[in-house]
DRENTI-950133 format. One record per residue: residue number from 1; x, y, z of N, C-alpha, C in turn. Coordinates in steps of 0.05 Angstrom, whole numbers, plus 32768, in hexadecimal, padded with zeros to 4 digits. Last residue first. Layout:
<r resi="NUM" n_east="X" n_north="Y" n_up="Z" ca_east="X" ca_north="Y" ca_up="Z" c_east="X" c_north="Y" c_up="Z"/>
...
% end
This chain:
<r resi="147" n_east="8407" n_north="86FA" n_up="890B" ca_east="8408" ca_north="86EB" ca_up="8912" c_east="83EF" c_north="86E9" c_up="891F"/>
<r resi="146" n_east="8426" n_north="8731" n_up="88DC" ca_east="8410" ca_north="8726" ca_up="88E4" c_east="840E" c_north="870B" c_up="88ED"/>
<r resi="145" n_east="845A" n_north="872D" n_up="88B8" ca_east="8456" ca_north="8730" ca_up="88DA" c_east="8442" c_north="8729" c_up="88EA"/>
<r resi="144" n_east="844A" n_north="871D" n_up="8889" ca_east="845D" ca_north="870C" ca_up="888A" c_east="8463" c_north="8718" c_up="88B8"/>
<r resi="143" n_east="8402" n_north="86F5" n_up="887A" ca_east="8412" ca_north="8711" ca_up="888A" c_east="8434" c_north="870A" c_up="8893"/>
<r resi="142" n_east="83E5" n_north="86CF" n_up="8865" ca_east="83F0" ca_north="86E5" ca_up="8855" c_east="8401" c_north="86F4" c_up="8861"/>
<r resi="141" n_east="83DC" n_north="869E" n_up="8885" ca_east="83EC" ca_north="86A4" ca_up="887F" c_east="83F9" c_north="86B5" c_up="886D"/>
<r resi="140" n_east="83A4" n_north="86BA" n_up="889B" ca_east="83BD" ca_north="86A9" ca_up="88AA" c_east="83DA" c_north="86AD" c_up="88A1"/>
<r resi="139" n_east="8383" n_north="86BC" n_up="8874" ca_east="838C" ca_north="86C9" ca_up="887B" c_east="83A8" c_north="86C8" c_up="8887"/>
<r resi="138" n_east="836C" n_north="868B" n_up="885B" ca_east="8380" ca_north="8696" ca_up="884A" c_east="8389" c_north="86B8" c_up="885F"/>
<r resi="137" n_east="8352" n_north="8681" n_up="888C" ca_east="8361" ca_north="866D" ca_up="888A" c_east="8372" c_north="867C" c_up="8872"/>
<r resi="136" n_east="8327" n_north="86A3" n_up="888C" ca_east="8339" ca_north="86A6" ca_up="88A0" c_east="8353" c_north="8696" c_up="8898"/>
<r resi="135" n_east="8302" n_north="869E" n_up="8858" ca_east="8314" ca_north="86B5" ca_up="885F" c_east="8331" c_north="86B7" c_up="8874"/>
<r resi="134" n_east="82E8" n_north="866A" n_up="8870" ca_east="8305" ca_north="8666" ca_up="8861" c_east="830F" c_north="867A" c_up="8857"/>
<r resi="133" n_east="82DA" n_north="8679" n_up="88A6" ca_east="82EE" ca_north="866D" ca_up="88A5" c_east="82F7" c_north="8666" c_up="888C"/>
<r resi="132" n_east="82AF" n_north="869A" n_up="888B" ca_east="82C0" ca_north="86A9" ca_up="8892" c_east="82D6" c_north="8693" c_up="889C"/>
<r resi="131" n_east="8293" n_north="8672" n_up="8874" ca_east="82A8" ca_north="867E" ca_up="885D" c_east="82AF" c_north="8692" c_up="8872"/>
<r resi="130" n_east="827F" n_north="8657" n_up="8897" ca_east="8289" ca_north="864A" ca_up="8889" c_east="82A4" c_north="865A" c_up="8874"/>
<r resi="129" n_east="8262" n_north="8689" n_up="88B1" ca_east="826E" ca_north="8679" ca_up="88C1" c_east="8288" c_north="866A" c_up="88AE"/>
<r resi="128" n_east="824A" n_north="86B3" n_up="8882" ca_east="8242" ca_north="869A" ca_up="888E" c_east="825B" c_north="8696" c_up="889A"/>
<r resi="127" n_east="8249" n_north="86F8" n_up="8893" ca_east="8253" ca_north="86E5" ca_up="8886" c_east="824B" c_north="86C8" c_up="8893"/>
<r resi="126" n_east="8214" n_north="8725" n_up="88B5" ca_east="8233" ca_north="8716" ca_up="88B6" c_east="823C" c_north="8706" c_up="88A1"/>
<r resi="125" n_east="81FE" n_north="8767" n_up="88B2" ca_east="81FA" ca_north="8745" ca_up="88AF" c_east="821B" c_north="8739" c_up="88AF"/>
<r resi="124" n_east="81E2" n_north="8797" n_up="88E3" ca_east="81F3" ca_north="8784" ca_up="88C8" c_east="81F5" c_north="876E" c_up="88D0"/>
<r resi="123" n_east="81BE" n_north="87B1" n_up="88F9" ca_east="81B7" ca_north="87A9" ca_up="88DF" c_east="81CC" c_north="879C" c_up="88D1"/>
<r resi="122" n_east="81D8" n_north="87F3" n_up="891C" ca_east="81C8" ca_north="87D5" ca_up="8914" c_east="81C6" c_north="87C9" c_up="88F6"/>
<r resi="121" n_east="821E" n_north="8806" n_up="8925" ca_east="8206" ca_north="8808" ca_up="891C" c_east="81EE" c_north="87EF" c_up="8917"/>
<r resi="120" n_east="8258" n_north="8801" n_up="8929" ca_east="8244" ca_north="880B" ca_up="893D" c_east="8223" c_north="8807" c_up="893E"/>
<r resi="119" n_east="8270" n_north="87EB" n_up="88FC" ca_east="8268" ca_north="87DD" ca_up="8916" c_east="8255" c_north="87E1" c_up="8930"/>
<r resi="118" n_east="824F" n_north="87FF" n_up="88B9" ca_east="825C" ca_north="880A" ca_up="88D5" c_east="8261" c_north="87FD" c_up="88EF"/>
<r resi="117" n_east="8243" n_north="87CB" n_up="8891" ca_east="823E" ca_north="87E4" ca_up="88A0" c_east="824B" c_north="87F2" c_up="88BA"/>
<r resi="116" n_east="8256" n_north="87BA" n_up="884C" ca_east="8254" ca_north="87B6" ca_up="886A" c_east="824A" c_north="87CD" c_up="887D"/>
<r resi="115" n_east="822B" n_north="8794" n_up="881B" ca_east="823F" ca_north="87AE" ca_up="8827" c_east="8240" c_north="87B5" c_up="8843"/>
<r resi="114" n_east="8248" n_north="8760" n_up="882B" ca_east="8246" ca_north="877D" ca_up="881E" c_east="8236" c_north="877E" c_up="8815"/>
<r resi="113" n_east="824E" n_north="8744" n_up="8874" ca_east="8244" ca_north="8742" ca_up="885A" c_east="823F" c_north="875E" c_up="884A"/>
<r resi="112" n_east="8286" n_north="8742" n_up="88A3" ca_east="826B" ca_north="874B" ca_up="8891" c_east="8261" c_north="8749" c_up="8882"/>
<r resi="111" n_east="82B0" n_north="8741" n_up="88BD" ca_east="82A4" ca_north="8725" ca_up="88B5" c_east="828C" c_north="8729" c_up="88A9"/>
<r resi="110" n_east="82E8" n_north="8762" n_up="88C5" ca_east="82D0" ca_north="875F" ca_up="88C9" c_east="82C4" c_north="8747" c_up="88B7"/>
<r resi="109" n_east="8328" n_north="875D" n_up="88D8" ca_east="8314" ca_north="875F" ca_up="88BB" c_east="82FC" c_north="875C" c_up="88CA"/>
<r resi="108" n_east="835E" n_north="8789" n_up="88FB" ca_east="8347" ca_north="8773" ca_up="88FC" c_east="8334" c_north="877A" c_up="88E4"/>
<r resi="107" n_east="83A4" n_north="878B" n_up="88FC" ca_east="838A" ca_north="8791" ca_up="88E4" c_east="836F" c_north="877E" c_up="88F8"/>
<r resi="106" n_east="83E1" n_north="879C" n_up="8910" ca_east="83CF" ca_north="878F" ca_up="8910" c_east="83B3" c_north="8794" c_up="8913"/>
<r resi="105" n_east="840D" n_north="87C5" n_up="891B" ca_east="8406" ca_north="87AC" ca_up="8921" c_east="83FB" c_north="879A" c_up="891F"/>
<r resi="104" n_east="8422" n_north="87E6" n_up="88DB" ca_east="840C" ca_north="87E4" ca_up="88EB" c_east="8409" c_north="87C2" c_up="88F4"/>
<r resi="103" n_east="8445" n_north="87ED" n_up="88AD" ca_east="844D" ca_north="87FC" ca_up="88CB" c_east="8438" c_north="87E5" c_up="88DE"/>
<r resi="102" n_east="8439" n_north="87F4" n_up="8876" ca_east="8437" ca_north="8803" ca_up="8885" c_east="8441" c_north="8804" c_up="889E"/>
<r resi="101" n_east="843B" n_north="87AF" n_up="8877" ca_east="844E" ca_north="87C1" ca_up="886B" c_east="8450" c_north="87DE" c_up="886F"/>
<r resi="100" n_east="8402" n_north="87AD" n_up="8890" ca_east="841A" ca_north="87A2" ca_up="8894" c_east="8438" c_north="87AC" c_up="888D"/>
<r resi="99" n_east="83E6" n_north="87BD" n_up="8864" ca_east="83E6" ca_north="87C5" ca_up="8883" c_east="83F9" c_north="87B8" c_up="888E"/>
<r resi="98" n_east="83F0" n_north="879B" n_up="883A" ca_east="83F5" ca_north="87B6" ca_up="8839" c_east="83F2" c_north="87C7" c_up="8858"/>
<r resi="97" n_east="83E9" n_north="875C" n_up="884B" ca_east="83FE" ca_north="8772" ca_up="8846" c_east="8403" c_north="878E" c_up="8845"/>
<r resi="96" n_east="83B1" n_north="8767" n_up="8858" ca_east="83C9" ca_north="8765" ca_up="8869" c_east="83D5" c_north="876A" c_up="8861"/>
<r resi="95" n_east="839C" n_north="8770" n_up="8820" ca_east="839B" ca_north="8784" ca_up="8838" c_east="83A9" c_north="8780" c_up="8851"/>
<r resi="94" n_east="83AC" n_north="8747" n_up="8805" ca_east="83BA" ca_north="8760" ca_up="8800" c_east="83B2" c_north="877B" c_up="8818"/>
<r resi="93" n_east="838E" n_north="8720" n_up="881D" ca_east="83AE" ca_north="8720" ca_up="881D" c_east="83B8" c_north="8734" c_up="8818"/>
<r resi="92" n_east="835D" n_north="8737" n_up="880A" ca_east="835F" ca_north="8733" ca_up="8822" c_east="8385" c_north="8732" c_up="8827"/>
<r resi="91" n_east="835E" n_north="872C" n_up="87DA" ca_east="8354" ca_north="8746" ca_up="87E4" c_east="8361" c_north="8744" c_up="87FC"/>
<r resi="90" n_east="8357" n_north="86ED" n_up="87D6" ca_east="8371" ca_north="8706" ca_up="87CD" c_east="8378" c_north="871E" c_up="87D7"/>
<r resi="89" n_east="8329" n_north="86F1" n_up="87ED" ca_east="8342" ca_north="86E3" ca_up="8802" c_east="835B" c_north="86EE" c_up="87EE"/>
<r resi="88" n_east="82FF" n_north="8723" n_up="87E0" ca_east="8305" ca_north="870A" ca_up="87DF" c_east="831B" c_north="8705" c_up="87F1"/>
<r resi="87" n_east="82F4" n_north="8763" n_up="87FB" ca_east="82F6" ca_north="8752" ca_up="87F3" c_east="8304" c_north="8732" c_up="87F5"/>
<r resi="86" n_east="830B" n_north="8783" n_up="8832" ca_east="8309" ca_north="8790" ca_up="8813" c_east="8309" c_north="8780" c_up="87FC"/>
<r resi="85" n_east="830F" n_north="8779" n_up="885A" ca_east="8322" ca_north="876E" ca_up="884D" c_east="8322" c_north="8774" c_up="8834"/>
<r resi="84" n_east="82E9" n_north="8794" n_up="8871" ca_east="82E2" ca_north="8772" ca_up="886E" c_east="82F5" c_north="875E" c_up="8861"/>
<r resi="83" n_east="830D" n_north="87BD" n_up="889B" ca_east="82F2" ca_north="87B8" ca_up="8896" c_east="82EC" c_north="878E" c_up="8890"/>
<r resi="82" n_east="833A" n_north="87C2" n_up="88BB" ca_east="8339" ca_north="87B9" ca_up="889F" c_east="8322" c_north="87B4" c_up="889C"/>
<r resi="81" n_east="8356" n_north="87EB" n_up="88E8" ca_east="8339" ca_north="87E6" ca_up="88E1" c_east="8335" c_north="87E1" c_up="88C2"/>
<r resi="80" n_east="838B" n_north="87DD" n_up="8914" ca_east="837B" ca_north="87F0" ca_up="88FD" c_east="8366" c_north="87D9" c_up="88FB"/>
<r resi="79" n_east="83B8" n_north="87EF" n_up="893F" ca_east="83A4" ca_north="87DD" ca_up="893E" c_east="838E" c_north="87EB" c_up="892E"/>
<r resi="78" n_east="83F4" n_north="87F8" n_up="894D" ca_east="83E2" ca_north="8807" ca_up="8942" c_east="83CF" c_north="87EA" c_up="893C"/>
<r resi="77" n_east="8423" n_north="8806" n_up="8989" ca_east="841B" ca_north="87F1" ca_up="8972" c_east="83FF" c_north="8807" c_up="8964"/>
<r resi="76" n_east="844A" n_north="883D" n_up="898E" ca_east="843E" ca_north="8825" ca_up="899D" c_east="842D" c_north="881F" c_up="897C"/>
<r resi="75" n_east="845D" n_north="886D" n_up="8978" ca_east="8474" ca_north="885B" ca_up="8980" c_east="8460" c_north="8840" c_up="8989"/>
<r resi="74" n_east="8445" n_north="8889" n_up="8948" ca_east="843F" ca_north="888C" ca_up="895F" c_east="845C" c_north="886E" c_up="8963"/>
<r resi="73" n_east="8445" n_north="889E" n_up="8916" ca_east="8442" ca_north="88AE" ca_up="8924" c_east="844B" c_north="88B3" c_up="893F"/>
<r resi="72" n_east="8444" n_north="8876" n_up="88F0" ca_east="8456" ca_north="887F" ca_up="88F3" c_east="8458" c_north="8898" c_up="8904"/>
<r resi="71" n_east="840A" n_north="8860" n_up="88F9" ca_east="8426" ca_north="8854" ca_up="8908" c_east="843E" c_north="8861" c_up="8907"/>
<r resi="70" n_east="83EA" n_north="888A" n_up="88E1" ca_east="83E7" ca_north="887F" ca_up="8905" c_east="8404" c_north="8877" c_up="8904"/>
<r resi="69" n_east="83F8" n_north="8888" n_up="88AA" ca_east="83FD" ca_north="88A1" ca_up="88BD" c_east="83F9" c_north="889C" c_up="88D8"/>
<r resi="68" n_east="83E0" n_north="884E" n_up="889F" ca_east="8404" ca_north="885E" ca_up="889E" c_east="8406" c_north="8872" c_up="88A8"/>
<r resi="67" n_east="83AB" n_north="8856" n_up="88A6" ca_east="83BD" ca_north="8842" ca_up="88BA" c_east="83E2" c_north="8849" c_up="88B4"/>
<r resi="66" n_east="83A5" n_north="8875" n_up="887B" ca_east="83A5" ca_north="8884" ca_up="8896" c_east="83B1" c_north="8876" c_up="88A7"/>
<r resi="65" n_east="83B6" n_north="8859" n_up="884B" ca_east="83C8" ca_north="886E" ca_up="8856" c_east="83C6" c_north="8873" c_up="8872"/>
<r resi="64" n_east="838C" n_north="881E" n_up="885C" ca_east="83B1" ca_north="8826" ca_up="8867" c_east="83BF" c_north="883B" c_up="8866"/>
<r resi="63" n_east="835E" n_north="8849" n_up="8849" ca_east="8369" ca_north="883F" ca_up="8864" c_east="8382" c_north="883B" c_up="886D"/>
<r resi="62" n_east="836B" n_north="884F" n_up="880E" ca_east="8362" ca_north="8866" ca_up="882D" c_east="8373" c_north="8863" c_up="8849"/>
<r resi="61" n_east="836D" n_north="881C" n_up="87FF" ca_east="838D" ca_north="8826" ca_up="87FF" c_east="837F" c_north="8846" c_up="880D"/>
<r resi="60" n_east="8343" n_north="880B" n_up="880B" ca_east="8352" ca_north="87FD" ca_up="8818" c_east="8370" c_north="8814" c_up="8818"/>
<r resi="59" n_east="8314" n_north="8840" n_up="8814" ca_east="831E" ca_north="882F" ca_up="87FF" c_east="8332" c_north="881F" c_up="8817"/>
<r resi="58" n_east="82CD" n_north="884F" n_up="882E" ca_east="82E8" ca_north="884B" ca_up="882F" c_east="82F6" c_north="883D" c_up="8821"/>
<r resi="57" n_east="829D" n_north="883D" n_up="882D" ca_east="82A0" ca_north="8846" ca_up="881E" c_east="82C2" c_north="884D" c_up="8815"/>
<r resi="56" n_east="828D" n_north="8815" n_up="8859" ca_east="8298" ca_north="880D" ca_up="8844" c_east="82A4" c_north="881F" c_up="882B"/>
<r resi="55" n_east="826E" n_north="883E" n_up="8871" ca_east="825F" ca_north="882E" ca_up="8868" c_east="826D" c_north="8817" c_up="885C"/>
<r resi="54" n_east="8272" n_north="886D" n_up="88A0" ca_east="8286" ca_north="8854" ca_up="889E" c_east="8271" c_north="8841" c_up="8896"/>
<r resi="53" n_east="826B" n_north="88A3" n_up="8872" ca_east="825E" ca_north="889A" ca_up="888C" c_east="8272" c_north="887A" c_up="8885"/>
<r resi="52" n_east="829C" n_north="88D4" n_up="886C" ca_east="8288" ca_north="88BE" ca_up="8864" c_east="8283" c_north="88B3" c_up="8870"/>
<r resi="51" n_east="82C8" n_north="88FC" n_up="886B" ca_east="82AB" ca_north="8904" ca_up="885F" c_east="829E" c_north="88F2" c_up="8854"/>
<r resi="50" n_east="82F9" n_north="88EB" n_up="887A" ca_east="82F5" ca_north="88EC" ca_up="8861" c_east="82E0" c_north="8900" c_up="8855"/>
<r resi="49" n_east="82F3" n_north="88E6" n_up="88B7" ca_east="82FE" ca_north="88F5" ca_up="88AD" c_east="8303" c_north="8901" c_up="888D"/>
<r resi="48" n_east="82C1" n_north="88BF" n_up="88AA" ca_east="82C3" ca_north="88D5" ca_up="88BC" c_east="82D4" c_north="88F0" c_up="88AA"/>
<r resi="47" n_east="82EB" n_north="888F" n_up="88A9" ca_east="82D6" ca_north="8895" ca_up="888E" c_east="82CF" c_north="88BB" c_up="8897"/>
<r resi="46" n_east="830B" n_north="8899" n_up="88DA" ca_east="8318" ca_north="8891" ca_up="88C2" c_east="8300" c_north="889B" c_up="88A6"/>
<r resi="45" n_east="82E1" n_north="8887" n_up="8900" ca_east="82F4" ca_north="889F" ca_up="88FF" c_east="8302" c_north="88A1" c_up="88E5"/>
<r resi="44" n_east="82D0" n_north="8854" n_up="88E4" ca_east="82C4" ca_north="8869" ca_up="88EC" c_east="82D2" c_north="8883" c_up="88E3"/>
<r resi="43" n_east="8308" n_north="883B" n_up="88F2" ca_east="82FD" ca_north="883B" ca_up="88D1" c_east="82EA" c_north="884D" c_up="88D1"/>
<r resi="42" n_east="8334" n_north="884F" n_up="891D" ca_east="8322" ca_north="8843" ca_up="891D" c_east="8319" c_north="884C" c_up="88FA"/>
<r resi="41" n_east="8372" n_north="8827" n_up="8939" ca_east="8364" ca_north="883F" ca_up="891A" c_east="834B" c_north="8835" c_up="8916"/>
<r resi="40" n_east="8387" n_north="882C" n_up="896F" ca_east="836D" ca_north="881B" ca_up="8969" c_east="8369" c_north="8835" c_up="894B"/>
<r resi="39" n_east="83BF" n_north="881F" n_up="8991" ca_east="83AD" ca_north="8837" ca_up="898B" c_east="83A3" c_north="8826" c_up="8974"/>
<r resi="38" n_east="83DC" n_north="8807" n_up="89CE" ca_east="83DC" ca_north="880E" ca_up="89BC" c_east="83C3" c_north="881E" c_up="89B1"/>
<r resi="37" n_east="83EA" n_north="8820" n_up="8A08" ca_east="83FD" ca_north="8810" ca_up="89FA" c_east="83FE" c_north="8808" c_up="89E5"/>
<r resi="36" n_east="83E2" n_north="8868" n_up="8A21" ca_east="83D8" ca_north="884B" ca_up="8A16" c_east="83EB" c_north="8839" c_up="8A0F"/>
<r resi="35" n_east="83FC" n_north="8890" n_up="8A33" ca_east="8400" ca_north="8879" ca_up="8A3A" c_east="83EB" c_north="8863" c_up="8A2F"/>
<r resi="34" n_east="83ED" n_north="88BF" n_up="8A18" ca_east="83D6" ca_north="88BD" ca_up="8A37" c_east="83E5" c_north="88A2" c_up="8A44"/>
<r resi="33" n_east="840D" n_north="88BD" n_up="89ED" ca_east="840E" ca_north="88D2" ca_up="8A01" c_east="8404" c_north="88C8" c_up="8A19"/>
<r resi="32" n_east="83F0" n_north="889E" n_up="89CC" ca_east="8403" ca_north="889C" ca_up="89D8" c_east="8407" c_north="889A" c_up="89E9"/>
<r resi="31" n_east="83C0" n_north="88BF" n_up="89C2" ca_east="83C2" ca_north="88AB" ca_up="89D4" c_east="83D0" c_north="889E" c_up="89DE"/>
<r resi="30" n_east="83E1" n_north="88E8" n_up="89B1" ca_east="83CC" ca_north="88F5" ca_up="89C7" c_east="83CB" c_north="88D3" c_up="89D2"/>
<r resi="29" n_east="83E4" n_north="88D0" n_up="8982" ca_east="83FA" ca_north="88D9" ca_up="8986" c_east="83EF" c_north="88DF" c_up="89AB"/>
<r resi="28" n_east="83B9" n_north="88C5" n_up="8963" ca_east="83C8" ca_north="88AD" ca_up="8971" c_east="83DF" c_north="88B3" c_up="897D"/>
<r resi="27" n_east="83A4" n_north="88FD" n_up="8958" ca_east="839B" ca_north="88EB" ca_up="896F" c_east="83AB" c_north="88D5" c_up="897B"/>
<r resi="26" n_east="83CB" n_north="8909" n_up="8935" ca_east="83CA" ca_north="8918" ca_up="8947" c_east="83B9" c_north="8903" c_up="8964"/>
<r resi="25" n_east="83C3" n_north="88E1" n_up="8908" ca_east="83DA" ca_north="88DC" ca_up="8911" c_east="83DD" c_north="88E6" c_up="892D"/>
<r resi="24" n_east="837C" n_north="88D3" n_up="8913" ca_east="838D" ca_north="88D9" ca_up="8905" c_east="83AD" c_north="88D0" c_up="8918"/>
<r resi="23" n_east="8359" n_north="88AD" n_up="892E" ca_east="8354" ca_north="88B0" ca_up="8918" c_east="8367" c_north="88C6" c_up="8902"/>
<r resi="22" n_east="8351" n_north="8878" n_up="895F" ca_east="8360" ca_north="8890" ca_up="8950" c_east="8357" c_north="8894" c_up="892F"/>
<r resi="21" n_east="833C" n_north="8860" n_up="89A0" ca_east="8344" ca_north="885D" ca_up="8975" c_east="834C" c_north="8882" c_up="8970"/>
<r resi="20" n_east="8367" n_north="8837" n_up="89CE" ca_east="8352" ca_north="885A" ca_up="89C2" c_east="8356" c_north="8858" c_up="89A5"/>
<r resi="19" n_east="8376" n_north="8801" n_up="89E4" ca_east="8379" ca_north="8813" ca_up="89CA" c_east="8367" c_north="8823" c_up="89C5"/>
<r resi="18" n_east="8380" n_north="87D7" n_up="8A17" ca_east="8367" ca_north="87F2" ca_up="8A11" c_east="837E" c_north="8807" c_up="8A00"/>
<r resi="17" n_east="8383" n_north="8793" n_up="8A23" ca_east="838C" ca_north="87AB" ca_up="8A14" c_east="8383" c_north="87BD" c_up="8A09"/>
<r resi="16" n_east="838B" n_north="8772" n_up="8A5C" ca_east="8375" ca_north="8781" ca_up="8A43" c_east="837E" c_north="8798" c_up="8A35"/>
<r resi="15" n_east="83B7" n_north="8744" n_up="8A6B" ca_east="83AD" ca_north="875E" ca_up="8A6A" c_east="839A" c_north="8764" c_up="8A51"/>
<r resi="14" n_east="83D1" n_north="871D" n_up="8A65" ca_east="83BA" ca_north="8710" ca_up="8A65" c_east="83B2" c_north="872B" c_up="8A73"/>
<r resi="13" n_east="83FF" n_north="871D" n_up="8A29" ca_east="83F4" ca_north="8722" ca_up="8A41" c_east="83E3" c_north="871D" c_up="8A4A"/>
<r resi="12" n_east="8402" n_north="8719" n_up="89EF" ca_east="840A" ca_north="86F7" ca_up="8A06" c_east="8400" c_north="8700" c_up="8A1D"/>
<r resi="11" n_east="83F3" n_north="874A" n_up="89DC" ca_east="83DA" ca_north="8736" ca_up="89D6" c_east="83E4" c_north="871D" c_up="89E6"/>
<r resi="10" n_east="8429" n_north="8767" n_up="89E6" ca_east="840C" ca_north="876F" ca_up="89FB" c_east="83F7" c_north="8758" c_up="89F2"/>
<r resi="9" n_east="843F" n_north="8749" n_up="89B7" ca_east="844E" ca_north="8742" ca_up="89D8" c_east="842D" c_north="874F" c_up="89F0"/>
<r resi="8" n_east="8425" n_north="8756" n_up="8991" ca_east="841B" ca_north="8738" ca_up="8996" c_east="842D" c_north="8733" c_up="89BC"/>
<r resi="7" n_east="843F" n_north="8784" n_up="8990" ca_east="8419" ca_north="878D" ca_up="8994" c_east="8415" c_north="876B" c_up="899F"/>
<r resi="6" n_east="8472" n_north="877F" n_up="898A" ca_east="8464" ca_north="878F" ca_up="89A6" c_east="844B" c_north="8788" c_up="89AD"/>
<r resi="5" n_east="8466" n_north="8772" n_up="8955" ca_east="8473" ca_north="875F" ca_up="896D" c_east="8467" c_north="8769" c_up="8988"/>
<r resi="4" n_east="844E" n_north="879E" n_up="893D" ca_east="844F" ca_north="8784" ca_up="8943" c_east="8455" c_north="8767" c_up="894F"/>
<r resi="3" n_east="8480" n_north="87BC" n_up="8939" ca_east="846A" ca_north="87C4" ca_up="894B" c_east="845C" c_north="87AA" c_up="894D"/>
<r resi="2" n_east="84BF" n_north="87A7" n_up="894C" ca_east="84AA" ca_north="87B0" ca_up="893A" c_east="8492" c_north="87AE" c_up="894D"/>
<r resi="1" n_east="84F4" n_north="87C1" n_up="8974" ca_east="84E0" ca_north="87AC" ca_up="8972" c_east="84CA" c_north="87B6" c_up="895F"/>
% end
């Protein structure tokens, strides 16, 4: 079964699904391990490991390598950290795909305005309402697993 399937079979459940983030192949491997069911790439951990604070500074093709070293690591789904999509609604198609084609269950985008900031942190701003549904609407259908 692809990982994706698995990850949308735990999303029909009406269980909560607790993914520890990860930030390399060794951690998502440990979470595994502990029985999780799946593993959370976090963008943090991810900039971190680079030597950068999680400003955006991160590239897209950064990220999916590291989201490619989580999934092929670990046997349970991988749930990564696509920041804003790294631009426009083109931008955006190509970052499903390419996380997608990697391995990885499934991407959440953030809804920020740029430059974005860390989730943890104060002070950010969101995108209007209006244009994050028509981000969402060319999303939908870029992903040929993504559902």
């Amino acid at each position: 079964m692809k990982q994706s399937s698995a990850f949308r079979s735990l999303m029909s459940s009406d269980k909560i699904i607790v993914a520890p983030g990860a930030y390399d192949g060794i951690t998502a491997r440990v979470i595994e391990y502990a029985g999780f069911p799946a593993v959370y790439m976090t963008g943090a951990g991810t900039a971190a490991t680079l030597g950068y604070p999680d400003f955006g500074l991160v590239t897209m093709t950064e990220m999916v390598a590291n989201a490619a070293t989580l999934a092929r690591s670990v046997n349970i789904p991988v749930i990564a950290d696509a920041d804003t999509g790294y631009g426009s609604e083109l931008n955006v198609t190509r970052t499903v795909r390419e996380y997608e084609s990697r391995g990885v269950a499934g991407i959440h985008i953030e809804d920020q305005v740029a430059p974005k900031r860390c989730g943890h942190l104060d002070g950010k701003e969101i995108i209007p309402a209006d244009e994050f549904r028509h981000h969402r609407a060319h999303r939908r259908p870029c992903g040929r697993g993504f559902r």
